[in-house]
N, C-alpha and C positions, 0 to 999 in steps of 0.2 A: 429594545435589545434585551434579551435572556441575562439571565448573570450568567455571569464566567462556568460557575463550577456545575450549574442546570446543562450547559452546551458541554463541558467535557463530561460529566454523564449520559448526557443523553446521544451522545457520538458514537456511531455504529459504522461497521466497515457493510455498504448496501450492496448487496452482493447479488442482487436479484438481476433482472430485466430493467432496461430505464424506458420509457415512454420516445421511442424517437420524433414522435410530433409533438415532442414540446421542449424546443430550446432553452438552453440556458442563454439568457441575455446577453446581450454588449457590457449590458452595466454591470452586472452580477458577475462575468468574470473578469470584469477591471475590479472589483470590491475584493475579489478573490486573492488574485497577483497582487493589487496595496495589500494586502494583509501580509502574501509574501514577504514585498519589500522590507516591511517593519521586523523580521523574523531575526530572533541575535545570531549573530554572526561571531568564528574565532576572529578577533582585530578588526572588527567591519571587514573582513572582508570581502562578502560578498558572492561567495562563490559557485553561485548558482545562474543560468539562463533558463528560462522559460520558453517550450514552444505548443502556444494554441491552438490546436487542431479541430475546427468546428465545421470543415468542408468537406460534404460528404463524400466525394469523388475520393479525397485524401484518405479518409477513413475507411471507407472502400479499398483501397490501395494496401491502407496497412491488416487492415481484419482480412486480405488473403495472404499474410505473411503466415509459412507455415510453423512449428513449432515442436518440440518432443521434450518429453517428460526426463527427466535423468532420476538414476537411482538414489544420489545423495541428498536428493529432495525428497523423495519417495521416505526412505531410510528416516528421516531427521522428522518428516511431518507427523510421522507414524507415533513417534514418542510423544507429541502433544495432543494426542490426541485420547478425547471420554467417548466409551461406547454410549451411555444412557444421561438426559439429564440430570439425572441423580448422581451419576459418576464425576459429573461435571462441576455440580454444586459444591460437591466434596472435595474434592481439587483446590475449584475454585481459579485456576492457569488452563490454559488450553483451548482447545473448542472441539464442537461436538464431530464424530467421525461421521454422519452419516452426510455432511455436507460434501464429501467425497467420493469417486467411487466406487464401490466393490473391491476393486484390484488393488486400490491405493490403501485400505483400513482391513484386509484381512490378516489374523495375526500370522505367524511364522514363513508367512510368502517368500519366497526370492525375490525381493527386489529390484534386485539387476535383471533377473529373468523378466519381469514384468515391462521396465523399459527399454527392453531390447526388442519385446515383442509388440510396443505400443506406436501405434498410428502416427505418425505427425499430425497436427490437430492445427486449424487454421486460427489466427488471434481472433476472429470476431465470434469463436466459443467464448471466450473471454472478455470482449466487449460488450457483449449482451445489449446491441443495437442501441450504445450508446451518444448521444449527439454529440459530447464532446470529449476530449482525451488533452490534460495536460500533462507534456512527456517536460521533466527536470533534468535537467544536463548540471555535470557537477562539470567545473574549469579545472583540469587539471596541471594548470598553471600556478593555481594559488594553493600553498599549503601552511597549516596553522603553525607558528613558530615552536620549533623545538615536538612536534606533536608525533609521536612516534605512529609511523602507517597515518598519520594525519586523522587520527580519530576524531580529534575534536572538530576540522571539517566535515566530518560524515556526522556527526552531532548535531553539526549548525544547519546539517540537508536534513535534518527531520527534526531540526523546529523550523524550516519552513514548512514541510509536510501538514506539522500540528496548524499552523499559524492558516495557513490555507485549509484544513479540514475545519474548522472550530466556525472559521466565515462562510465554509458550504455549508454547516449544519445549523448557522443562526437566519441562513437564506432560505431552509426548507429543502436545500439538495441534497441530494445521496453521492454520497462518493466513496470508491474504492481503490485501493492504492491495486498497482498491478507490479510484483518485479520482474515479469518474466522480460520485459524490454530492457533487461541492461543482460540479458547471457548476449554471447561474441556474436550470435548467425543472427540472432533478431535486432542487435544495435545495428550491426553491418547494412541489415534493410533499411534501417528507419534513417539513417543518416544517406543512403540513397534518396528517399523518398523523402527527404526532410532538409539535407543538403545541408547537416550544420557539420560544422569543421572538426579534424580530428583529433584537439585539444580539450574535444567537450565529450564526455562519458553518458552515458545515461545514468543516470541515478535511480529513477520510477519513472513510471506512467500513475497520474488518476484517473479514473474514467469518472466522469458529469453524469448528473441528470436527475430526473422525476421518477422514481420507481416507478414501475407499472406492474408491480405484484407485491407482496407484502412476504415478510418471511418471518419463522417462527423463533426468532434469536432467544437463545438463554445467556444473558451477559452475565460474568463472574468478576471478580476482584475478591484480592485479600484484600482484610480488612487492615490498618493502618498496623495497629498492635501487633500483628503478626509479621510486621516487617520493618517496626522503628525499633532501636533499641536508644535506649539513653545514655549518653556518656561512657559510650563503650559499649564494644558489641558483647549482645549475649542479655544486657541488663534492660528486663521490659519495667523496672519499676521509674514512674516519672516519676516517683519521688517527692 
């Protein structure tokens, strides 16, 4: 086993292609979900389901769910985004525009105009023929005490996120988180095809699996100093 802080370094969002001839195991996504399980929770409480989807018919079913771009993602992506790795290193937040395309990183564009005139695009663009997809359902039964909009249960759904990427990334798998399966028309499919009841939200989808291409990622982070302050904001001296 990697130390801790080698696997959250080396944790990338695998946004490529996955190798569909080569499953992820029985065993390797029970390692996956116990990693889940152990994930802090507001009060224990728990409030997440899990559904496995490794059956290709299934998968099949859901990559012809169709889908369309909305302006306010268009809009909001645009500001995170570096045109050159150089841009990016200097930053140091964000990532690089050319991972998207044309229409989505040119600057002064209309927006709106853009996804009004864009295609419905089917989900398995987005799958990248991958073997398996774990979709996260949030319970919206349970909510963290006193938690206003219940942030701290949306908290405790992405330290299960981290808790299950850190065990796909010590396994050698690639995983990418997907949100587009919690907008209203694409949860509405999957909870047809998926048949879970309507007290459970989507939260994400991950897509599984073995890259089958290699991509040329420039990861950034600030560096620590640039964003601790000591005993009060404002003051970088430790002192």
């Amino acid at each position: 086993m990697k130390d801790i802080l080698d696997l959250m370094q080396e944790r990338h969002s695998a946004r490529v292609p996955y190798d569909p001839n080569r499953p992820v195991t029985k065993q390797q996504l029970e390692q996956i979900v116990e990693a889940a399980s152990w994930a802090p929770t507001a009060h224990n409480m728990q409030n997440f389901e899990i559904v496995v989807v490794d059956d290709p018919a299934i998968l099949q079913a859901i990559g012809a769910i169709k889908t369309k771009i909305s302006a306010v993602f268009l809009r909001e992506n645009f500001q995170q985004l570096s045109f050159s790795k150089e841009e990016l290193r200097r930053k140091k937040t964000g990532v690089i525009a050319s991972m998207f395309p044309p229409s989505w990183r040119t600057p002064n564009v209309n927006f709106d105009t853009v996804a009004a005139v864009a295609e419905p695009v089917p989900l398995s663009v987005s799958l990248q023929d991958s073997p398996c997809l774990l979709l996260v359902l949030y319970d919206t039964r349970k909510r963290a005490p006193a938690s206003e909009g219940d942030v701290l249960g949306f908290i405790s759904l992405g330290c299960v996120m981290e808790n299950m990427w850190l065990m796909a990334q010590s396994l050698g798998i690639g995983l990418q988180i997907l949100s587009v399966f919690s907008s209203d028309p694409v949860e509405r499919e999957m909870r047809r095809i998926l048949d879970f009841p309507s007290y459970l939200k989507v939260a994400y989808g991950c897509r599984l699996g073995y890259p089958a291409a290699t991509h040329d990622y420039v990861r950034v982070r600030r560096r620590s100093d640039e964003f601790v302050h000591w005993n009060g904001h404002g003051n970088k001296d430790l002192g």
